[in-house]
Z-matrix of the N, CA and C atoms (Angstrom, degrees):
N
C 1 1.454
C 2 1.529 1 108.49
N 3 1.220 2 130.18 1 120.36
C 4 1.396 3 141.32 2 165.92
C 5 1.362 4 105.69 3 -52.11
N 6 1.760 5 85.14 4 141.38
C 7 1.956 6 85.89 5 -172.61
C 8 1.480 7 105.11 6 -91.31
N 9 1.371 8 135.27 7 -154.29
C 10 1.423 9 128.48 8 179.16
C 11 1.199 10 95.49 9 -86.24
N 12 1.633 11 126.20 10 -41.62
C 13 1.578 12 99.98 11 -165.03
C 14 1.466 13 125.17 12 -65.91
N 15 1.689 14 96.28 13 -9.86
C 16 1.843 15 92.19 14 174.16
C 17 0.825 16 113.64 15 -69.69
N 18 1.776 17 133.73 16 -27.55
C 19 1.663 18 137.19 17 -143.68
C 20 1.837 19 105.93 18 -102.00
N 21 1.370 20 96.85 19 9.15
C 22 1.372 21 90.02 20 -175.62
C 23 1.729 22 117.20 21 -94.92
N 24 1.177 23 117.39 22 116.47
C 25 1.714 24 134.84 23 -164.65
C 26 1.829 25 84.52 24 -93.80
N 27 1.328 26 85.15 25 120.41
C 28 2.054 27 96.51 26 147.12
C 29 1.200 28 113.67 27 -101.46
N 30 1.583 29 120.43 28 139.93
C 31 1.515 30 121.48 29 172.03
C 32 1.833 31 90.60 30 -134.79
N 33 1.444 32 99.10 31 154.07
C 34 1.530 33 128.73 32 -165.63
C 35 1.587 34 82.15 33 -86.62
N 36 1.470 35 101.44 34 131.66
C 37 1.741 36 110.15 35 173.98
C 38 2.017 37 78.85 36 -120.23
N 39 1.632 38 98.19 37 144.80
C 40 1.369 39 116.01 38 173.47
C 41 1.648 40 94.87 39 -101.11
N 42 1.849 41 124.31 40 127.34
C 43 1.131 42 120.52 41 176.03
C 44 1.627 43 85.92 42 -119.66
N 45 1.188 44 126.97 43 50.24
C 46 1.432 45 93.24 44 168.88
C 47 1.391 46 107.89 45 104.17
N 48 1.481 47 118.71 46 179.15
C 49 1.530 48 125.58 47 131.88
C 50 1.425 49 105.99 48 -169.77
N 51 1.722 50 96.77 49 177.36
C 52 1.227 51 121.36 50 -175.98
C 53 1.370 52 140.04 51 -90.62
N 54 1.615 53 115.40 52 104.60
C 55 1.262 54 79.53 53 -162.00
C 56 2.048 55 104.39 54 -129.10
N 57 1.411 56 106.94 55 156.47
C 58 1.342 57 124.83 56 -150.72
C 59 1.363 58 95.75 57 -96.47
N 60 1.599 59 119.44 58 114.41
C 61 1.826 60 109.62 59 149.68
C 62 0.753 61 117.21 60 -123.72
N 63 1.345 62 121.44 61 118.46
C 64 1.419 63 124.85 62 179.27
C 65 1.759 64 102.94 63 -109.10
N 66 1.219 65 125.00 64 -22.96
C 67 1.569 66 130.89 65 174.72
C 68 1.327 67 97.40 66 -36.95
N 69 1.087 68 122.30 67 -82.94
C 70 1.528 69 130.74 68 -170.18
C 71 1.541 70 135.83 69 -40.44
N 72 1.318 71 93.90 70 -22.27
C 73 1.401 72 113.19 71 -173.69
C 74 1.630 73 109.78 72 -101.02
N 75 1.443 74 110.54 73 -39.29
C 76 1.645 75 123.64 74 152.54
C 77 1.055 76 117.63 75 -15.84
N 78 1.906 77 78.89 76 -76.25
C 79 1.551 78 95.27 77 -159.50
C 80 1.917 79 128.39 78 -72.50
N 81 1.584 80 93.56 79 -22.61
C 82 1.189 81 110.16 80 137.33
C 83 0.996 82 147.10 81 12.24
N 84 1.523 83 104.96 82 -97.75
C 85 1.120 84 147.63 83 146.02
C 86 1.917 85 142.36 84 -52.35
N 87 1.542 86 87.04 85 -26.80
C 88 1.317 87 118.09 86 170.22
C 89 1.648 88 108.83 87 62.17
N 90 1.380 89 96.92 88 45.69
C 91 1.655 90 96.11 89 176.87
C 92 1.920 91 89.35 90 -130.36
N 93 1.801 92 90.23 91 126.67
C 94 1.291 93 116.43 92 167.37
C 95 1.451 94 124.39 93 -63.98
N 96 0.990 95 104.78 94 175.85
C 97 1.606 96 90.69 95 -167.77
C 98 1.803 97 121.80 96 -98.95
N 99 1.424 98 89.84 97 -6.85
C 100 1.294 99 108.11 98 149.22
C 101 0.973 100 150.10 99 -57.72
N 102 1.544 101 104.80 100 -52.53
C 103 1.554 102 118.25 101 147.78
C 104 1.436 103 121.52 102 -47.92
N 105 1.776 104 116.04 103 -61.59
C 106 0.911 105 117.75 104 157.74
C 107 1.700 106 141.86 105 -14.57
N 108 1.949 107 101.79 106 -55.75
C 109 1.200 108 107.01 107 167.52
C 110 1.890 109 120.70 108 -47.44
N 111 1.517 110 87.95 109 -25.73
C 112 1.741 111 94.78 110 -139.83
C 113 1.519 112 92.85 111 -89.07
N 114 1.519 113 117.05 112 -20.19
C 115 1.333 114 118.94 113 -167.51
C 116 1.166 115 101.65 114 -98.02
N 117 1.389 116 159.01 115 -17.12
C 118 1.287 117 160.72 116 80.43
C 119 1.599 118 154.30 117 -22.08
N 120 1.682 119 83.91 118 18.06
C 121 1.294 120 90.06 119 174.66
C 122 1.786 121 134.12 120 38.33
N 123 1.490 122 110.11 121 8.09
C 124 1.447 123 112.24 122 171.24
C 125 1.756 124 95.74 123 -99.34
N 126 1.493 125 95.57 124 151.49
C 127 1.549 126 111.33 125 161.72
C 128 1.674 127 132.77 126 -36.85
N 129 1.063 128 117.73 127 105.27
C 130 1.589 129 105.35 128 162.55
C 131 1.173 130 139.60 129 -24.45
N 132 1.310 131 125.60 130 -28.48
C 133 1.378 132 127.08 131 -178.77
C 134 1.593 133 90.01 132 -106.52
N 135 1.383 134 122.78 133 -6.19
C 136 1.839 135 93.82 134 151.85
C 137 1.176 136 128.35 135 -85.04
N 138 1.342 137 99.40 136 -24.87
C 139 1.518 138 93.89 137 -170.17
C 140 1.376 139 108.59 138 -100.83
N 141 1.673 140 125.08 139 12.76
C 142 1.280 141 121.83 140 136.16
C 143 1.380 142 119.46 141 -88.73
N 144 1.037 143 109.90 142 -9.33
C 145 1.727 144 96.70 143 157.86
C 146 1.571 145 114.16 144 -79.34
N 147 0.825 146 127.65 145 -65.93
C 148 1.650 147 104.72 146 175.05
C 149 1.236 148 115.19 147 -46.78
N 150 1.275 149 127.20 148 -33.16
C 151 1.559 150 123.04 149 174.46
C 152 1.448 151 127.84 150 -39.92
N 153 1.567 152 95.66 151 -44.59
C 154 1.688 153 114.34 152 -155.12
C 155 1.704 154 84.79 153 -102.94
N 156 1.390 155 125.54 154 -63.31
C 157 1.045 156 132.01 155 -169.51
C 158 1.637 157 140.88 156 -111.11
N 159 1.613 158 86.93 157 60.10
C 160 1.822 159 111.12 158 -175.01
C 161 1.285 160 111.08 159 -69.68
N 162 1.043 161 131.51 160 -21.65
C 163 1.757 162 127.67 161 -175.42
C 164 1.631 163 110.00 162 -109.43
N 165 1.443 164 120.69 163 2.61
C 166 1.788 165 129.65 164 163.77
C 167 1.402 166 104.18 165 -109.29
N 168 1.282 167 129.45 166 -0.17
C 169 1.168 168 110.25 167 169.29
C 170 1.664 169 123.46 168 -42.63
N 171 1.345 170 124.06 169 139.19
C 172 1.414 171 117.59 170 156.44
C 173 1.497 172 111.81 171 -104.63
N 174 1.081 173 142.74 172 -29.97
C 175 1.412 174 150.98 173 146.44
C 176 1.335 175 159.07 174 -150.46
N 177 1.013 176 137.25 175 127.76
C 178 1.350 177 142.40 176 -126.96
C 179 1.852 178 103.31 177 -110.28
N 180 1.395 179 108.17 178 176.58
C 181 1.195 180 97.24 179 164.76
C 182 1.525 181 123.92 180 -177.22
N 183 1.297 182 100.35 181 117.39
C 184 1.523 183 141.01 182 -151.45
C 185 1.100 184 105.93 183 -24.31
N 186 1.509 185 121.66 184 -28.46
C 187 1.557 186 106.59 185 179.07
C 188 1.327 187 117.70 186 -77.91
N 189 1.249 188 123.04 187 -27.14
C 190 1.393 189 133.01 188 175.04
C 191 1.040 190 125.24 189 -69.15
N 192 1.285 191 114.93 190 -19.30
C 193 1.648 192 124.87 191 172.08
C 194 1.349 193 90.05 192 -86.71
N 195 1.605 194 153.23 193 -46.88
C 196 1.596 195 146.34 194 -138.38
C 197 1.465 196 81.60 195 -91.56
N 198 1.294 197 153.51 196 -19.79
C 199 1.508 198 139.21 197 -154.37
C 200 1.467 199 73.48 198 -122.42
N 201 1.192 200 168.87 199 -124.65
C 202 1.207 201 160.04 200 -148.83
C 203 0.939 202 111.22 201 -4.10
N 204 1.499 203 113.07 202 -70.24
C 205 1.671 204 102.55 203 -173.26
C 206 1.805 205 105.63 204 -79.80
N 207 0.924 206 126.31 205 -21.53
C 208 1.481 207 121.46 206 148.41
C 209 1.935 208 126.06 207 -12.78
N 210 1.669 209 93.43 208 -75.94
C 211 0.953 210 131.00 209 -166.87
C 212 1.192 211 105.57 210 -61.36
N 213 1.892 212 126.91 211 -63.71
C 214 1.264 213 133.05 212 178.06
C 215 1.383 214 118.31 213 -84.04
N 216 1.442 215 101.67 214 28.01
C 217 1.975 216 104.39 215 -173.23
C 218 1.732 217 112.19 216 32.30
N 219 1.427 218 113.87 217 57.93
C 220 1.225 219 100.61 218 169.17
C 221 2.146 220 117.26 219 -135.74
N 222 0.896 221 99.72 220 -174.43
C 223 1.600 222 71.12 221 177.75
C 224 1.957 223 102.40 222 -116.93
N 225 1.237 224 80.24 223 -166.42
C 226 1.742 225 71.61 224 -166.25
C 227 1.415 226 111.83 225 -91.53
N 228 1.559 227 133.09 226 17.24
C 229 1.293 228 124.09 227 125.70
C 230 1.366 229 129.85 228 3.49
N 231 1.760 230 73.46 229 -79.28
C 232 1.598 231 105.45 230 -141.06
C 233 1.698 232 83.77 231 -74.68
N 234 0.647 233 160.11 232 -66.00
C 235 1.880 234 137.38 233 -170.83
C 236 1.351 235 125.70 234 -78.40
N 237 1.323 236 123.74 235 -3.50
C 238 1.360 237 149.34 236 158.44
C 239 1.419 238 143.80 237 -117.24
N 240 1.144 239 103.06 238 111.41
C 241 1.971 240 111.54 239 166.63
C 242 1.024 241 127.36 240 -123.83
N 243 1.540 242 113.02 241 166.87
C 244 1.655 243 105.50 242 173.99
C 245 1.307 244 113.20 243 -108.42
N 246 0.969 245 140.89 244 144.81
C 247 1.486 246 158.61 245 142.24
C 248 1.580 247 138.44 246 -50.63
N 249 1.194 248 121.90 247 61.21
C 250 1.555 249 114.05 248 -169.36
C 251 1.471 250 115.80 249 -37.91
N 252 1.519 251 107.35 250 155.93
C 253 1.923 252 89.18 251 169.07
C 254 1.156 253 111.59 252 -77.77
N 255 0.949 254 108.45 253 171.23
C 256 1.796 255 126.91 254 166.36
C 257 1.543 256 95.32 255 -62.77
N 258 1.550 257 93.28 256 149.95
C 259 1.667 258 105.78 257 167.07
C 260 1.501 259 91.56 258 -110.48
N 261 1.241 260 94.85 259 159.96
C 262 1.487 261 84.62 260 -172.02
C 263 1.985 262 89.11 261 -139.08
């Protein structure tokens, strides 16, 4: 007889996702991401990764968004939403 821990099935639940723009708001603004780096003290290749790749994110992290939206006086709206899934 199989015990419970064999009988246990995982299935993928879709909640949605998250997705990051900060391009728009940049560009906006007309601050590169260079600058950007420099005025926030995070790395260049992070903050071209959210740049280039706001909708593959797998996870983010909160401080980098609070000095972002810091930085560009905006709130975290404005470079973030969520996405329900599709019903299908």
């Amino acid at each position: 007889m199989p015990e419970i821990r064999d009988i246990i099935i995982t299935t993928k639940v879709n909640y949605g996702s998250i997705i990051v723009n900060i391009k728009d708001l940049m560009d906006s603004k007309g601050i590169s991401r260079s600058r950007l780096a420099r005025m926030t003290g995070i790395r260049y290749s992070m903050i071209n990764r959210y740049y280039k790749n706001g909708d593959a994110l797998q996870r983010i992290d909160l401080d980098v968004f609070s000095r972002i939206c810091y930085t560009l006086d905006c709130p975290l709206d404005s470079i973030m939403k969520y996405c329900p899934p599709r019903r299908g």
